[in-house]
C-alpha positions in Angstrom: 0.0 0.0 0.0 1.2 3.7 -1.0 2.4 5.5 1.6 0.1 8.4 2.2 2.7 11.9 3.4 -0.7 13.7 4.3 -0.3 12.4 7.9 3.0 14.4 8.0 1.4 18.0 7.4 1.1 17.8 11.1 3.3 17.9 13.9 1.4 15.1 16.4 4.0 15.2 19.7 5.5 11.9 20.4 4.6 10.4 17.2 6.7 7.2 15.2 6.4 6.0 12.0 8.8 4.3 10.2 8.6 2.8 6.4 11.5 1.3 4.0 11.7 3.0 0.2 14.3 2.1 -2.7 17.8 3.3 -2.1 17.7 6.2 -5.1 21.5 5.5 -6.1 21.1 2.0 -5.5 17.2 0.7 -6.5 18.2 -3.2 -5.7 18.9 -2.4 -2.2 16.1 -0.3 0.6 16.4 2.6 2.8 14.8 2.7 6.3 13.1 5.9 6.8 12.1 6.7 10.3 9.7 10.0 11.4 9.6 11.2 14.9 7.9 14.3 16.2 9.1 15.9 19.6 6.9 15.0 22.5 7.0 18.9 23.5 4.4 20.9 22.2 5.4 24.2 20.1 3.6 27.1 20.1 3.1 29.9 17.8 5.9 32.3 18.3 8.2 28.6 18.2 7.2 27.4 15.0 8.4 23.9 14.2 11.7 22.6 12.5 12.8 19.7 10.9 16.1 18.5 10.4 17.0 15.2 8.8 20.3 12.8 9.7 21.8 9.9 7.5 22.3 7.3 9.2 26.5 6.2 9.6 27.0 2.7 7.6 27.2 0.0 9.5 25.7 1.3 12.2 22.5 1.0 11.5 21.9 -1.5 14.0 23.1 0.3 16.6 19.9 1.1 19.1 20.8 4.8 19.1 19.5 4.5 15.2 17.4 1.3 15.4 14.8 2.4 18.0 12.3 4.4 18.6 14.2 5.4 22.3 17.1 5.9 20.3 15.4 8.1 18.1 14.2 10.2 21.2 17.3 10.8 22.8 18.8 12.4 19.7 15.5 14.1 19.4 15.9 15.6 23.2 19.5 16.7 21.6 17.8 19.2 19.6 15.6 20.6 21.6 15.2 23.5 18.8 13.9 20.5 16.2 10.6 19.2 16.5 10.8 16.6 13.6 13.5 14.3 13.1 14.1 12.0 9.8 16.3 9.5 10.3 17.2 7.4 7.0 19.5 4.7 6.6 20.3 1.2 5.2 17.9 -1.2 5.8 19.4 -3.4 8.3 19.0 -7.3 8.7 17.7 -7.6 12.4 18.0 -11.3 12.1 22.0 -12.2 11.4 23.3 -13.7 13.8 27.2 -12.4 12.8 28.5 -9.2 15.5 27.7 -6.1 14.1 31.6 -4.0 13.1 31.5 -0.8 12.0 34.7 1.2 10.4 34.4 5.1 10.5 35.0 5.8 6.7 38.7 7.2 6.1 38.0 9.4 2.9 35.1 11.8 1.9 32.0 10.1 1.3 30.7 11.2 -1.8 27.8 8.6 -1.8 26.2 10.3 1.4 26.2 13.9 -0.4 24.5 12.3 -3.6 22.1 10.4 -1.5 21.0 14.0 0.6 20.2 16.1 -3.0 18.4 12.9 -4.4 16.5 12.3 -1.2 15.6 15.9 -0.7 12.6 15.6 -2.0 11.4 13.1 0.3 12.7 15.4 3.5 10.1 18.0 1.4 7.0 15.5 1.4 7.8 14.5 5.0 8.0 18.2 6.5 4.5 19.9 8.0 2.8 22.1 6.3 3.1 25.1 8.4 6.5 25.7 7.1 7.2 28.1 4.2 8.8 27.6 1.0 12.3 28.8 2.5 12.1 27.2 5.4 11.3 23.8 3.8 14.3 24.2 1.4 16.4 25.1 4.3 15.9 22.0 6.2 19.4 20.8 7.0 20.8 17.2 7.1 23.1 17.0 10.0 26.0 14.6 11.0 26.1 12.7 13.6 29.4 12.1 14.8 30.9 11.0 17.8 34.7 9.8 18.5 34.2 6.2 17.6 36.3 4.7 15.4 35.7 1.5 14.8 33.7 -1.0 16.8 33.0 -4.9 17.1 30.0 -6.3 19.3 31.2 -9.2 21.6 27.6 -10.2 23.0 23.9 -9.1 23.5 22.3 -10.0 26.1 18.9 -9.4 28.4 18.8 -8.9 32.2 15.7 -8.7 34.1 15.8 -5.6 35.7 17.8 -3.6 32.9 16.8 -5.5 29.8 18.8 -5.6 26.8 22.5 -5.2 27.8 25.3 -4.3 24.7 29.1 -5.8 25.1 31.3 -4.1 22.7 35.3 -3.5 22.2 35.7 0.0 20.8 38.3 2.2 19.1 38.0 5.7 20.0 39.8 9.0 19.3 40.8 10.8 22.5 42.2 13.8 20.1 43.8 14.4 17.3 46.0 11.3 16.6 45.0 10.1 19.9 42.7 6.1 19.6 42.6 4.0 22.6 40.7 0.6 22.9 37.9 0.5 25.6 35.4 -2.1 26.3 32.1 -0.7 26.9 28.5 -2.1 28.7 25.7 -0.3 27.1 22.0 -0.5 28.1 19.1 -0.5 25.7 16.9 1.8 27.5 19.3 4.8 27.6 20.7 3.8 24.0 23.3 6.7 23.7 24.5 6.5 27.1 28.1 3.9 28.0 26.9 2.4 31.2 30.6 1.3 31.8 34.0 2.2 29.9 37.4 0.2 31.1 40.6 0.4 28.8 42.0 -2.7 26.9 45.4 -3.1 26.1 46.5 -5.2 23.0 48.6 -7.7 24.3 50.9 -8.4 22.1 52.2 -4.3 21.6 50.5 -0.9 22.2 50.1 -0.4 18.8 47.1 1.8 18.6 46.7 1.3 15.0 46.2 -2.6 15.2 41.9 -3.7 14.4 39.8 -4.6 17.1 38.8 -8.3 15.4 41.5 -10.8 15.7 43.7 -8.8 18.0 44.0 -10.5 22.1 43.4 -7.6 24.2 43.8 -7.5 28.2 42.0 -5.2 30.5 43.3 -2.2 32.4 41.7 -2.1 36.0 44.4 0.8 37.4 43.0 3.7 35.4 39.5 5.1 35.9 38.3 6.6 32.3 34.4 7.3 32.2 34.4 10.7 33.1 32.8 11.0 36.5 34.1 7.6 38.5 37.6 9.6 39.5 35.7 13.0 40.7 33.8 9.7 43.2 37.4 8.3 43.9 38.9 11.9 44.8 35.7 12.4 47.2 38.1 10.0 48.9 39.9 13.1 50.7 36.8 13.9 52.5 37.1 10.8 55.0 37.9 11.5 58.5 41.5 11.1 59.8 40.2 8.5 62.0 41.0 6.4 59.0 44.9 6.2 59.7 43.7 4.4 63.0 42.2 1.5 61.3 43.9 -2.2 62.0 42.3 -3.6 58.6 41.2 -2.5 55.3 39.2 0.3 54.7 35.8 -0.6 54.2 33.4 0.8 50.6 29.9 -0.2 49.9 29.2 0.7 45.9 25.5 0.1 45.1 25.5 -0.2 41.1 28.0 -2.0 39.7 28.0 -2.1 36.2 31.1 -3.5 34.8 32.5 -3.3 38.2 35.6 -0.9 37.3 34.9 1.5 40.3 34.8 -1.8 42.8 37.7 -3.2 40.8 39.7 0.0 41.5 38.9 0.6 44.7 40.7 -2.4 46.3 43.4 -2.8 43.6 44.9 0.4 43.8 43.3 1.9 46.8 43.2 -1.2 49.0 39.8 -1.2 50.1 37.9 -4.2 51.7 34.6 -3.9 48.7 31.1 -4.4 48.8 28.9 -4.4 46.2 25.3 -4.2 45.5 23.7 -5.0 41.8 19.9 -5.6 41.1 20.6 -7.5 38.2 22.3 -11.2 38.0 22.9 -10.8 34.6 25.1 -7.5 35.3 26.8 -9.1 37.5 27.5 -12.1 34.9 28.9 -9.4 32.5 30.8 -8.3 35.2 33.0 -11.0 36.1 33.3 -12.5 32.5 34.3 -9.1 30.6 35.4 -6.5 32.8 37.5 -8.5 35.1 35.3 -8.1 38.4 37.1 -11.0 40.4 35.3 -12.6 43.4 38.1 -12.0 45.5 38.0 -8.0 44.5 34.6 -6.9 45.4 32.2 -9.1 47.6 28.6 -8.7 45.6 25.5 -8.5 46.9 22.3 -9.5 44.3 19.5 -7.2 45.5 18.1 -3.8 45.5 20.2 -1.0 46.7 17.3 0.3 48.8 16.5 -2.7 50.4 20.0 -3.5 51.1 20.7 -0.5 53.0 17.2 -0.6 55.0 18.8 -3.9 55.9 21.9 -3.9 56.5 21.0 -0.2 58.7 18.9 -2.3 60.5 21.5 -5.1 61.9 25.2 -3.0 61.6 27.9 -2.5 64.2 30.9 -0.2 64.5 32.6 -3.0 63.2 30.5 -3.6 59.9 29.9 -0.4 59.0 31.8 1.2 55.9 33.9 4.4 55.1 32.6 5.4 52.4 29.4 4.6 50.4 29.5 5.2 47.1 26.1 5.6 44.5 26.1 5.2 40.8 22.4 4.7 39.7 20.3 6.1 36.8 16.8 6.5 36.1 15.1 4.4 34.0 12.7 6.3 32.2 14.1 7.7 28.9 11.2 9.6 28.0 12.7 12.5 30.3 16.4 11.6 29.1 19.6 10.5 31.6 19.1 11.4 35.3 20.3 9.8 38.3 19.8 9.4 41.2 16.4 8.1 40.7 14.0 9.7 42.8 13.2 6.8 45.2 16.9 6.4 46.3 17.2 9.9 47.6 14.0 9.8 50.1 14.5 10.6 53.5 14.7 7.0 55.2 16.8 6.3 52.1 19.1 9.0 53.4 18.6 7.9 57.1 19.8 4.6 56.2 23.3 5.5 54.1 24.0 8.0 57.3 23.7 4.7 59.6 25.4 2.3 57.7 28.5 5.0 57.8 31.4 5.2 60.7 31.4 8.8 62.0 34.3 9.4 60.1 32.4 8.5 56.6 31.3 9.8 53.7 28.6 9.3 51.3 29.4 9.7 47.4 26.9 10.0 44.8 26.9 10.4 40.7 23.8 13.2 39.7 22.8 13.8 36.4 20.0 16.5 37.6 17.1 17.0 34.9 16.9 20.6 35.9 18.2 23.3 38.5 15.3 22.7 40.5 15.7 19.4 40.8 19.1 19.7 42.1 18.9 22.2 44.7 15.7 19.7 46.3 18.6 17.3 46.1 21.1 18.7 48.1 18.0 20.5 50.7 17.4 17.1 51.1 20.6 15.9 51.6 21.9 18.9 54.3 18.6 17.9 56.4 20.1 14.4 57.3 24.0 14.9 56.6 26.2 17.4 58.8 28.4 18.9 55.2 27.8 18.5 52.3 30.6 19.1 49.3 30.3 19.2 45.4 33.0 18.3 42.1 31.2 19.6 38.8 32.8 17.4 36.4 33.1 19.3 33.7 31.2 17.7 31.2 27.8 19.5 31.3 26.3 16.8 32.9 27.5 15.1 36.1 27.8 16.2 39.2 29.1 14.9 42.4 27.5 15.0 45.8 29.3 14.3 48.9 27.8 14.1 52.6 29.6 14.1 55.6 28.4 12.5 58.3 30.6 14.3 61.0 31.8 18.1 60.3 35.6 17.4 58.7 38.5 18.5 60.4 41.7 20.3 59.1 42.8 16.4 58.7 42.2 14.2 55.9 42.6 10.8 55.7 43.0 9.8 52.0 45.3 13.0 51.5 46.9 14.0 47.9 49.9 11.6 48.5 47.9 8.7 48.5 45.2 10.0 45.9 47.3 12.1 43.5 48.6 9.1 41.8 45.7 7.1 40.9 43.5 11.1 40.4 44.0 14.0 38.6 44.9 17.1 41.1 41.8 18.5 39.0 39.2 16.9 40.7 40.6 17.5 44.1 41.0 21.0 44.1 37.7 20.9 42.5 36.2 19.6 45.7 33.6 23.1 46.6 31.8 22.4 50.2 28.2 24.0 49.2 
């Protein structure tokens, strides 16, 4: 049946549609065209725009450009557009081969002959509310990002996070700068790396060498997603009571991931680890790809909340821990990447972390806040129970981290910049802003 483009003359908020059509330059092969209107409503004086993106080759399976929650979170990206037109190869959802992608080297003239013959499309799919020059400026942008090549190890489905992404990536740090990483990606937050370790070839460093066929071993002594050594330099905050200890310093981390922070925290910092995952199958990733090693980290399968109602309940001055520390997101992607979610920050919530702390303790959490608002409730809420609170911005427009004192700190540290500088950037540490 023929498509009918009247149903695009209007913007309808939150809308999907997606069809295939012949590839123009190639008529054999199909192009998957995908239409998403923004679920926020434009007025008058904010007319609408639409913007179109061609989908990079071989990644057309990737969920950023294969879902409809993908499609979203690009959409909330642009929060001047309010239609997107996503159009790319037709993938094959049903190999069963791992998906590898090569960033093109050279100029891709195929992508600029495909945009003037599929303009016309972009015309029929644009409301008709725009004018003339408006619909003959509608732009096709690039998405790019620093990935250079990547290779899928596995899929797999948890139940509490869902569908879970394994991959070994290339990436370019700057200009002439590629390191490999292993990443843990999450299908309800599509554009987001849940966990990022480095991976070292093992026969050279050669940075130039491909990611399929080459034996890579992990790298567990260097923190690289962005916000995890702002947590670990929180570290200073501890009371001096520390140097008194007779045994291991003592961390609960609820969300693990791929277990890098736990990992970290007793091979370089020498900390007795607990840990605290919801999902089994997270756990599974865990131990088989990012090198989480029973005798590293001690891991609880439950939920963080219900852990610390617990464990508050039943605690002594000799179980209790230095330092928690709290890495959870929300799961709703509608409103985009937050964390904490909501529940974990309620005030038994909070009552709990305080109890399950020595005096001497601190509590460390990773906040993505969705607005200003939200973030100032956050920390009113966290000053009511807490005696200081302290703040890093990490730098990267998006996360911010909280720490709360249980006691007022002294002029005493106990994880001071000898012990922290080497595993830390100095950066993060003279970042450290009580608030």
């Amino acid at each position: 049946m023929a498509l009918d483009v009247r149903i695009f003359e209007k913007i309808s908020p939150s809308r999907f549609f997606s069809f295939t059509i012949p590839n123009p330059i190639s008529p054999i092969h199909l192009l998957r065209v995908a239409v998403l209107d923004s679920p926020v409503h434009f007025t008058e004086s904010s007319p609408p725009r639409v913007a179109a993106i061609l989908v990079p080759k071989h990644r057309e399976s990737d969920w950023i450009f294969s879902t409809e929650s993908g499609h979203l979170q690009l959409l909330l990206n642009l929060p001047d557009i309010s239609r997107l037109i996503l159009i790319g190869d037709d993938h094959d959802t049903s190999s069963d081969l791992p998906a590898v992608y090569h960033r093109p080297t050279s100029e891709d003239d195929e992508s600029e002959r495909l945009e003037m013959r599929l303009k016309p499309l972009v015309v029929a799919l644009s409301p008709k509310t725009l004018i003339r020059e408006e619909i003959d400026d509608v732009p096709f942008l690039i998405y790019d990002d620093n990935v250079v090549s990547s290779v899928e190890l596995e899929k797999s489905v948890g139940p509490f996070v869902g569908e879970m992404l394994i991959e070994d990536v290339e990436i370019e740090i700057e200009d002439g700068v590629r390191e490999f990483r292993r990443r843990l990606r999450f299908k309800r937050m599509p554009n987001l790396v849940q966990s990022d370790i480095k991976i070292i070839p093992r026969s050279c460093s050669n940075s130039s060498l491909p990611l399929t066929g080459t034996d890579f071993k992990l790298d567990l002594t260097e923190l690289v997603h962005p916000y995890l050594a702002p947590m670990v330099a929180s570290l200073s905050l501890i009371g001096s009571d520390i140097y008194e200890l007779k045994s291991r310093p003592k961390a609960l981390c609820i969300g693990v991931g791929g277990g890098g922070l736990l990992s970290f925290l007793r091979l370089q910092l020498g900390f007795e680890v607990t840990g605290v995952e919801i999902d089994p199958e997270v756990l599974r990733i865990a131990r088989q790809y990012f090198g989480l090693e029973e005798s590293l980290a001690r891991v609880h399968v439950e939920d963080g909340i219900e852990f610390l109602k617990r464990f508050s309940t039943s605690c002594d001055d000799v179980t209790k821990f230095d330092v928690l520390m709290v890495d959870l997101d929300s799961t709703d992607p509608i409103h985009g990447m937050t964390a904490p979610p909501v529940d974990f920050v309620a005030n038994d919530v909070l009552l709990a972390a305080r109890t399950v702390l020595v005096p001497s303790g601190v509590f460390v959490i990773n906040v993505i806040p969705p607005n200003q608002t939200f973030y100032q409730e956050l920390q009113d809420q966290f000053r009511h129970v807490f005696a200081e609170l302290y703040e890093i911005d990490v730098g990267n427009g998006e996360n911010f981290v909280l720490i709360a004192t249980v006691a007022p700190r002294d002029s005493k540290s106990g994880f001071n910049r000898e012990k922290l500088t080497p595993t830390v950037s100095e950066k993060y540490l003279d970042a450290i802003q009580k608030i």
